[in-house]
DOMARVEX-816619 format. One record per residue (C-alpha): y, z, x; residue in three letters. Coordinates in steps of 0.2 Angstrom, whole numbers. Example, Ala and Ser with C-alpha at 12.3 -4.5 7.8 and 13.67 -1.06 7.14 Angstrom:
atom Y:-22 | Z:39 | X:62 | aa:Ala
atom Y:-5 | Z:36 | X:68 | aa:Ser
This chain:
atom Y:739 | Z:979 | X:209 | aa:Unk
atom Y:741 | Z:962 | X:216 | aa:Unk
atom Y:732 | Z:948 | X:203 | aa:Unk
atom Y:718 | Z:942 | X:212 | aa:Unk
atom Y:725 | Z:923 | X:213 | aa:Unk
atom Y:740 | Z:928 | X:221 | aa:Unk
atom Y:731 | Z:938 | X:236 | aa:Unk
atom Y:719 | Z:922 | X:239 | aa:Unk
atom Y:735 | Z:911 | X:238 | aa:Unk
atom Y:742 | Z:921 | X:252 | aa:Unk
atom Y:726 | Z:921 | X:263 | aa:Unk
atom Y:721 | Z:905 | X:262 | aa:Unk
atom Y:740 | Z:901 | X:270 | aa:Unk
atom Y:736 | Z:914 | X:284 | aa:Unk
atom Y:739 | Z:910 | X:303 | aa:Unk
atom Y:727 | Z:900 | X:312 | aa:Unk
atom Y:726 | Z:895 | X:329 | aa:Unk
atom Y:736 | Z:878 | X:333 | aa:Unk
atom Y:718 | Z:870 | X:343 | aa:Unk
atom Y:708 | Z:875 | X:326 | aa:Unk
atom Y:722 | Z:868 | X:316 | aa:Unk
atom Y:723 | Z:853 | X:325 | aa:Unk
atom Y:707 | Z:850 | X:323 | aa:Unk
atom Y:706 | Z:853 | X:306 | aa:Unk
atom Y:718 | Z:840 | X:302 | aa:Unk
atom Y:707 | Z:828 | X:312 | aa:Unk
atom Y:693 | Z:831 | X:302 | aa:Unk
atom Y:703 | Z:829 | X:285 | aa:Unk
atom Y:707 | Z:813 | X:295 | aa:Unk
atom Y:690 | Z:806 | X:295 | aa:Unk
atom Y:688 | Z:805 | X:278 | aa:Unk
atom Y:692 | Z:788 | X:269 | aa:Unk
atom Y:709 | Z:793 | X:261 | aa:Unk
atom Y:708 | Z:810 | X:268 | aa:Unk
atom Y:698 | Z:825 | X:265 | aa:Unk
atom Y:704 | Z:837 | X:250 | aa:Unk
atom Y:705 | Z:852 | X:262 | aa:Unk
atom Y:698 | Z:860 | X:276 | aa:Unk
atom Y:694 | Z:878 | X:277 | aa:Unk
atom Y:693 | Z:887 | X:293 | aa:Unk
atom Y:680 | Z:904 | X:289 | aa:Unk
atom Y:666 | Z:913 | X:300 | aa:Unk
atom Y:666 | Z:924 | X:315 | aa:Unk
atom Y:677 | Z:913 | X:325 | aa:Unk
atom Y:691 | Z:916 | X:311 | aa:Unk
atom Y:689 | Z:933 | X:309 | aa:Unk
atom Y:690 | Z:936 | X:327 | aa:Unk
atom Y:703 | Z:926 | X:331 | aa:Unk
atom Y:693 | Z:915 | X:345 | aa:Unk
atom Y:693 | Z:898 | X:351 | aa:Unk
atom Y:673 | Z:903 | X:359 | aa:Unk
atom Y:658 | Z:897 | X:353 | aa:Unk
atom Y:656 | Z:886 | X:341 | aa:Unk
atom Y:669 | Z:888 | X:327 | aa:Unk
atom Y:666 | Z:884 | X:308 | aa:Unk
atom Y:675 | Z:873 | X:296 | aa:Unk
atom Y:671 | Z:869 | X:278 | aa:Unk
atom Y:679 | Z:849 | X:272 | aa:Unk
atom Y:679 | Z:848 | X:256 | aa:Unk
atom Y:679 | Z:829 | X:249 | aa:Unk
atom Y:682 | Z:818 | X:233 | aa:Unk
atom Y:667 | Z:810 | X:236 | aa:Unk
atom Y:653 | Z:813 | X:249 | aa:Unk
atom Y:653 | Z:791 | X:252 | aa:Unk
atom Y:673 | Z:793 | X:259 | aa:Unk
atom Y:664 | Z:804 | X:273 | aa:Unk
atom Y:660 | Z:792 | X:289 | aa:Unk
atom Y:639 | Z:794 | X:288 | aa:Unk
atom Y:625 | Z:783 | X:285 | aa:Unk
atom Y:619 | Z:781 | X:265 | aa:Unk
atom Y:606 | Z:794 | X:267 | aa:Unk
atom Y:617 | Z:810 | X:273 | aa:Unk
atom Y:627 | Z:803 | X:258 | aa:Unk
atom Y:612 | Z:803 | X:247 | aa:Unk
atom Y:605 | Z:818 | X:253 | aa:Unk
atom Y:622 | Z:830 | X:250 | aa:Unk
atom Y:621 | Z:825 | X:232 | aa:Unk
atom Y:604 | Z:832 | X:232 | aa:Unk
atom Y:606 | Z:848 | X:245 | aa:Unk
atom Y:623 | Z:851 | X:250 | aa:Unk
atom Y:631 | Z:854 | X:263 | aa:Unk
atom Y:629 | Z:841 | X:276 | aa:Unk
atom Y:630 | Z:848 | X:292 | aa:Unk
atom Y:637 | Z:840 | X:308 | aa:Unk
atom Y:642 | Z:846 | X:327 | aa:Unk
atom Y:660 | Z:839 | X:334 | aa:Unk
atom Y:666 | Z:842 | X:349 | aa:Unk
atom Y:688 | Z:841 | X:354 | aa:Unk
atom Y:687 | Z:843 | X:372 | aa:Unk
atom Y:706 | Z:842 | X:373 | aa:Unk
atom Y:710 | Z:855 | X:360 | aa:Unk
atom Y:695 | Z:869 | X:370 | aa:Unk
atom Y:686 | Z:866 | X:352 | aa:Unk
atom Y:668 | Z:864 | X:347 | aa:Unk
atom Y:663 | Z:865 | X:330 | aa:Unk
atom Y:648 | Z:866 | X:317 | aa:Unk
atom Y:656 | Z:856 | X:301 | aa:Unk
atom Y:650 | Z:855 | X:283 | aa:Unk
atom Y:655 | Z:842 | X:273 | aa:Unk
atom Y:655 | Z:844 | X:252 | aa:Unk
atom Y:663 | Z:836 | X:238 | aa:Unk
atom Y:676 | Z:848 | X:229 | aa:Unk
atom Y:668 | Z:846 | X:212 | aa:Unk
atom Y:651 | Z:853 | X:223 | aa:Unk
atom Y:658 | Z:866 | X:230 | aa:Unk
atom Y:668 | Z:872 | X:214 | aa:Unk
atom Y:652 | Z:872 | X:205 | aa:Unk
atom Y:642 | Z:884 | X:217 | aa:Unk
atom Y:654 | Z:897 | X:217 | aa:Unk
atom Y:651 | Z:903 | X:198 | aa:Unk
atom Y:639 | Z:917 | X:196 | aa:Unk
atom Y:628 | Z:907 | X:186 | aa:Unk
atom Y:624 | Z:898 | X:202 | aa:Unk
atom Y:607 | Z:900 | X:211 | aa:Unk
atom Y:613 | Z:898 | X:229 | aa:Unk
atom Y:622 | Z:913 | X:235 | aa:Unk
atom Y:628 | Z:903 | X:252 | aa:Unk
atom Y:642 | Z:897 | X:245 | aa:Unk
atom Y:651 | Z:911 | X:236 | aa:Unk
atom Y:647 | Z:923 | X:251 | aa:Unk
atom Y:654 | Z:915 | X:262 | aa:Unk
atom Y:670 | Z:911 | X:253 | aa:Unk
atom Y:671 | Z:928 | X:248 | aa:Unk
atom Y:675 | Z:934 | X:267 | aa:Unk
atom Y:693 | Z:931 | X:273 | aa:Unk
atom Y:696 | Z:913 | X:277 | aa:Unk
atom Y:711 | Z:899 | X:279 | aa:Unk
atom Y:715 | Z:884 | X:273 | aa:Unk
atom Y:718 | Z:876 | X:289 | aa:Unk
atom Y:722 | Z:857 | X:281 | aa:Unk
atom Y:724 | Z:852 | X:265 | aa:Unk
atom Y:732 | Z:834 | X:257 | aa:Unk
atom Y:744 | Z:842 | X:243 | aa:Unk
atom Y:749 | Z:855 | X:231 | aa:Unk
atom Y:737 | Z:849 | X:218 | aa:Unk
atom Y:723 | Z:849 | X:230 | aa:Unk
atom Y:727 | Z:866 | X:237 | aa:Unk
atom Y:730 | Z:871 | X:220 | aa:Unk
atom Y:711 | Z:869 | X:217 | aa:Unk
atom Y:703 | Z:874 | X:232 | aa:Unk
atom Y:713 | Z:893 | X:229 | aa:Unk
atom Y:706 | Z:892 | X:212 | aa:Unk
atom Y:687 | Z:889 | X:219 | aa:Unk
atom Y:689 | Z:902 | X:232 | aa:Unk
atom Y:696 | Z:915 | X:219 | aa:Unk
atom Y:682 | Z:911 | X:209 | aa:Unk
atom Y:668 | Z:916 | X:225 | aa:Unk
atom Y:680 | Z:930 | X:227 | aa:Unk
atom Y:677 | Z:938 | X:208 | aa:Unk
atom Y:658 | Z:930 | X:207 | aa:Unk
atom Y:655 | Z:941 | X:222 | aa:Unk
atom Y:662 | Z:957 | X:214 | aa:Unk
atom Y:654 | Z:955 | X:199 | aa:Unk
atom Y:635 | Z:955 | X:209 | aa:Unk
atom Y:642 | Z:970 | X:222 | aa:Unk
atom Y:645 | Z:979 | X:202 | aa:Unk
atom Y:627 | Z:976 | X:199 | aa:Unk
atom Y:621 | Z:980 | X:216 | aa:Unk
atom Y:630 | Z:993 | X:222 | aa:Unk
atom Y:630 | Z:1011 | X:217 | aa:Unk
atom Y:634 | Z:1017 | X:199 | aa:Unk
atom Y:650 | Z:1027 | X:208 | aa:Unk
atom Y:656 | Z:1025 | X:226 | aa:Unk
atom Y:671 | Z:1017 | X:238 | aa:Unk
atom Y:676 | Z:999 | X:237 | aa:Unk
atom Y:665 | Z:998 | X:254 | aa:Unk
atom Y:651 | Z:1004 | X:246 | aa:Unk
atom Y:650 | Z:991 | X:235 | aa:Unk
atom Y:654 | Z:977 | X:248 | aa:Unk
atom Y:643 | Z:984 | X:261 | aa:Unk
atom Y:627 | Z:985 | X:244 | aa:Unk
atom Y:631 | Z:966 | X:242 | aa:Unk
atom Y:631 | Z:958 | X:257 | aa:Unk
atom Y:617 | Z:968 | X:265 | aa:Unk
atom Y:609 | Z:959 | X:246 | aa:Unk
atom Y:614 | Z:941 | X:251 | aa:Unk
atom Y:609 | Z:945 | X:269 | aa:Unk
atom Y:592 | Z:947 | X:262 | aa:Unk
atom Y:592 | Z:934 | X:251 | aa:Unk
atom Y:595 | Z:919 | X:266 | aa:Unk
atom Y:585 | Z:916 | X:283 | aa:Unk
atom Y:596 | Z:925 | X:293 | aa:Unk
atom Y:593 | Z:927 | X:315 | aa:Unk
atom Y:606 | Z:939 | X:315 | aa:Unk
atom Y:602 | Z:958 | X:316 | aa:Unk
atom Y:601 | Z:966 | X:301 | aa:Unk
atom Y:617 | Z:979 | X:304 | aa:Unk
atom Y:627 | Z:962 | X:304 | aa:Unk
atom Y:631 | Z:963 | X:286 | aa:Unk
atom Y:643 | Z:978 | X:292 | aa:Unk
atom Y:652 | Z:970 | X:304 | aa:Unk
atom Y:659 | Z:957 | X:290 | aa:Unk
atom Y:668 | Z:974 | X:281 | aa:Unk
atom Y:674 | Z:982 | X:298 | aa:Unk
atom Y:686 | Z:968 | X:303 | aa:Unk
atom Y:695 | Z:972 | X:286 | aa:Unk
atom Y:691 | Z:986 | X:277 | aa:Unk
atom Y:709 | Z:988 | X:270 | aa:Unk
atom Y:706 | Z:971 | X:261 | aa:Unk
atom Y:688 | Z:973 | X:254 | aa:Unk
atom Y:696 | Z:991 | X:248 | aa:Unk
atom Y:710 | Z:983 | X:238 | aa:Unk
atom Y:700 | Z:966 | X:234 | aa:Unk
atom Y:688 | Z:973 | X:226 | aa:Unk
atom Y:697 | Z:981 | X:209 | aa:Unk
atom Y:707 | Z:965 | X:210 | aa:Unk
atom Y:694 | Z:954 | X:210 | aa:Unk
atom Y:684 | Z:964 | X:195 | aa:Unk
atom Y:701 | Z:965 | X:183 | aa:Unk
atom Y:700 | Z:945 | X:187 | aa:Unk
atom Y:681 | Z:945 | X:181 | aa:Unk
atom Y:687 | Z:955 | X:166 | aa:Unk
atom Y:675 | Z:971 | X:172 | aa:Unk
atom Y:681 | Z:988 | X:165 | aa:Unk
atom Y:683 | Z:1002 | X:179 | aa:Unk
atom Y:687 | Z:1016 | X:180 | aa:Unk
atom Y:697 | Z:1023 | X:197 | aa:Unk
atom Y:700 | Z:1041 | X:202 | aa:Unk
atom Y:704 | Z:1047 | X:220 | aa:Unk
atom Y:697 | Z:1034 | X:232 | aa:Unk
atom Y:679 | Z:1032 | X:220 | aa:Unk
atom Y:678 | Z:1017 | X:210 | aa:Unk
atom Y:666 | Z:1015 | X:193 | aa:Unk
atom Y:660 | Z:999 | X:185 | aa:Unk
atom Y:658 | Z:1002 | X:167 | aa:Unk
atom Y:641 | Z:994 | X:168 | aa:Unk
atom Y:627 | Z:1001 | X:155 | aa:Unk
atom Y:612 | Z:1000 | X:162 | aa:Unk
atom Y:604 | Z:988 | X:154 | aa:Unk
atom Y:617 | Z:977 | X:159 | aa:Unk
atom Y:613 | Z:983 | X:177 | aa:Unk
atom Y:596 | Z:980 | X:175 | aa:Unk
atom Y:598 | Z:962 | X:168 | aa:Unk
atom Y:609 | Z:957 | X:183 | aa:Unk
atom Y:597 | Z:964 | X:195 | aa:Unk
atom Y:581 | Z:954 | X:190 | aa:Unk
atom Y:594 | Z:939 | X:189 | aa:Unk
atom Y:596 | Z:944 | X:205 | aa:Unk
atom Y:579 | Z:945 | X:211 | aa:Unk
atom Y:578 | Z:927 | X:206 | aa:Unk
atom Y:591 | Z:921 | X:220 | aa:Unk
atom Y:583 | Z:933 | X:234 | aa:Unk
atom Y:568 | Z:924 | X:231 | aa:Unk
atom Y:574 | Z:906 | X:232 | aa:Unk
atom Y:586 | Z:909 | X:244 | aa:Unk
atom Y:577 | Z:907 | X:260 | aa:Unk
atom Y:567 | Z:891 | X:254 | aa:Unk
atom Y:582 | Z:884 | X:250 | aa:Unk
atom Y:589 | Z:889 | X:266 | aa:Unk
atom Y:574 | Z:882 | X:274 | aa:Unk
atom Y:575 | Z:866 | X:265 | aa:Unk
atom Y:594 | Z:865 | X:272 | aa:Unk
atom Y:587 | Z:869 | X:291 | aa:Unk
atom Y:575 | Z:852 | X:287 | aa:Unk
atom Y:587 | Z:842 | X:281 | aa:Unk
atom Y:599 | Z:848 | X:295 | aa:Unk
atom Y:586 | Z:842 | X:310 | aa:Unk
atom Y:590 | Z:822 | X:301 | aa:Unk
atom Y:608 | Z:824 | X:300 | aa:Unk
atom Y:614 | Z:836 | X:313 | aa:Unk
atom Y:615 | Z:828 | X:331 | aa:Unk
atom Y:611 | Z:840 | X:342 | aa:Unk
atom Y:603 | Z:852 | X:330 | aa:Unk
atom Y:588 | Z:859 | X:340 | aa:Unk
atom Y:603 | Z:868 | X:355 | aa:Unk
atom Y:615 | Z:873 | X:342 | aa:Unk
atom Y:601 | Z:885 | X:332 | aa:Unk
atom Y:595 | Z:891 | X:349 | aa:Unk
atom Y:612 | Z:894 | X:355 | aa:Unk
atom Y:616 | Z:903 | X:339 | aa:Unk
atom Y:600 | Z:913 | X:338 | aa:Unk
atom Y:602 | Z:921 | X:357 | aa:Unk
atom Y:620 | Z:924 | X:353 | aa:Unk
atom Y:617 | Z:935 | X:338 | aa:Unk
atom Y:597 | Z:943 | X:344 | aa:Unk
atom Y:596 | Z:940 | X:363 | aa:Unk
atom Y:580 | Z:929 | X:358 | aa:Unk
atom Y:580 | Z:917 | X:370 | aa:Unk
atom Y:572 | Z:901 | X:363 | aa:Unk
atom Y:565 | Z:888 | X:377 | aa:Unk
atom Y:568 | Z:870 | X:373 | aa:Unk
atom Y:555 | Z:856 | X:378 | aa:Unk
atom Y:562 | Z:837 | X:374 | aa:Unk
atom Y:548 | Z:835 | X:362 | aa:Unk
atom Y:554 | Z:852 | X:351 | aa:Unk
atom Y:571 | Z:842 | X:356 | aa:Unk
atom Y:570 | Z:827 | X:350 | aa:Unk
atom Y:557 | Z:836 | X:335 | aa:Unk
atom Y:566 | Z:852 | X:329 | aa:Unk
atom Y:558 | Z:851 | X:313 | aa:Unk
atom Y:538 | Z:849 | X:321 | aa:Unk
atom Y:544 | Z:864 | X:331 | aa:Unk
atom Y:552 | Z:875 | X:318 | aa:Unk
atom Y:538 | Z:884 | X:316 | aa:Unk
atom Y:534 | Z:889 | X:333 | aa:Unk
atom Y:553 | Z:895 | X:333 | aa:Unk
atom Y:550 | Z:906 | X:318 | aa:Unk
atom Y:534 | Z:913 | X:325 | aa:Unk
atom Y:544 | Z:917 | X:340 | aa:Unk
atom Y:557 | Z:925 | X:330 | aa:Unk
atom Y:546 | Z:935 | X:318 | aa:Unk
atom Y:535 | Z:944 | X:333 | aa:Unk
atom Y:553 | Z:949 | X:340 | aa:Unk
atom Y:557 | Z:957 | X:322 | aa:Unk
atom Y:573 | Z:945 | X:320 | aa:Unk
atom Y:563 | Z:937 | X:305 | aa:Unk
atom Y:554 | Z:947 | X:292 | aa:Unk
């Protein structure tokens, strides 16, 4: 078996196309003495696309080195990420970018956190696109092992009391799914382990050896040593995140309208992309995305996007 660390170093050195590396590394750029990192994840990764809107994560000493007014600054203390839309016409490159501080993003990938976005995310195959040195890339593989075993340990608790590596994967993230304001159908979830079944198969028994969770593995089945009471403990833990997820996902969405330029056309772009829910835009809900957000979710919940 392949320690945990080892496979995650390996990933996050994974190919990525030159015009997302390139752009990467001018986002690193931007940051006062350079970004710590930037990690290249999301359905433009998996696929191996340059269409649409790819997704970058920069990871920063401090959120003041990024080049944004006080309050973005102020507020990705409070909320993080901040969010922003960047554009390299010469490189065919459009890109949604979140900007955190490393110590931030370390934090939120420990199963004691509240917020799921981070950990689930980080726990799906991703690159390290940029990075400033050793030291710094030896951190950022530590963080993303980290999301990596955090997630097992809640697809342990979630999933079935016997099945396939899958089985667990699929139980977790149709869980975190749930727990965020999503406009993706709900069969989306399954896509995430079709592009790489063979890894979430052999991830997953690495990444509970890592956690220190006892199993037991016969034929192609897999068992948690999980009493349940333990199980039961995990899961009303985890009722605690499903309920906050989506206000804190809505909170992000707020924040979002203030410091993400050209916030109102992304979202509608992203919602008829993943639904077919075509979402009219007027230059008041424009220039007002946050007045008109509930408009849009009303829209979205007649069409049985949003429950």
């Amino acid at each position: 078996m392949i320690p945990l660390e080892a496979r995650i170093a390996k990933e996050l050195k994974g190919p990525v196309a030159k015009p997302a590396r390139e752009a990467a590394k001018r986002l690193a750029a931007l940051a006062k003495g350079g970004a710590v990192g930037v990690l290249f994840y999301g359905s433009g990764f998996r696929a191996g696309t340059l269409e649409g809107v790819l997704d970058f994560y920069v990871l920063v000493d401090r959120m003041k080195d990024w080049p944004s007014g006080p309050f973005v600054a102020w507020a990705g203390h409070e909320l993080p990420p901040n969010v922003e839309y960047r554009e390299f016409p010469d490189l065919g490159v459009r890109a949604k970018v979140a900007i955190i501080e490393l110590r931030a993003f370390s934090d939120g990938v420990w199963t004691y956190s509240l917020d799921t976005t981070l950990w689930a995310r980080f726990a799906q195959p991703c690159a390290l696109a940029a990075v400033r040195d050793q030291k710094a890339r030896k951190a950022i593989e530590q963080a993303v092992g980290q999301a990596v075993a955090t997630a097992a340990g809640w697809a342990a608790a979630l999933g079935p009391a016997k099945g396939h590596a899958t089985d667990y994967w699929a139980a977790l993230f149709a869980a975190t799914y749930a727990a965020e304001l999503r406009v993706e159908k709900t069969s989306r979830s399954d896509t995430i382990l079709d592009h790489a079944q063979d890894r979430y198969t052999a991830l997953l028994p690495e990444a509970w050896e890592a956690q220190g969770l006892a199993f037991k593995k016969k034929g192609g089945l897999v068992t948690p040593r999980l009493s349940e009471a333990e199980r039961k403990r995990a899961r009303a833990a985890w009722r605690l995140r499903r309920w906050l997820g989506k206000p804190l996902n809505m909170a992000r969405l707020a924040k979002a309208c203030f410091t993400f330029e050209g916030a109102a056309d992304y979202i509608v772009w992203k919602v008829e992309r993943h639904t077919g829910v075509k979402l009219p835009l007027s230059p008041w809900k424009r220039r007002f995305p946050l007045l008109a957000a509930p408009w849009a979710l009303w829209r979205l919940w007649r069409a049985g996007v949003v429950k």
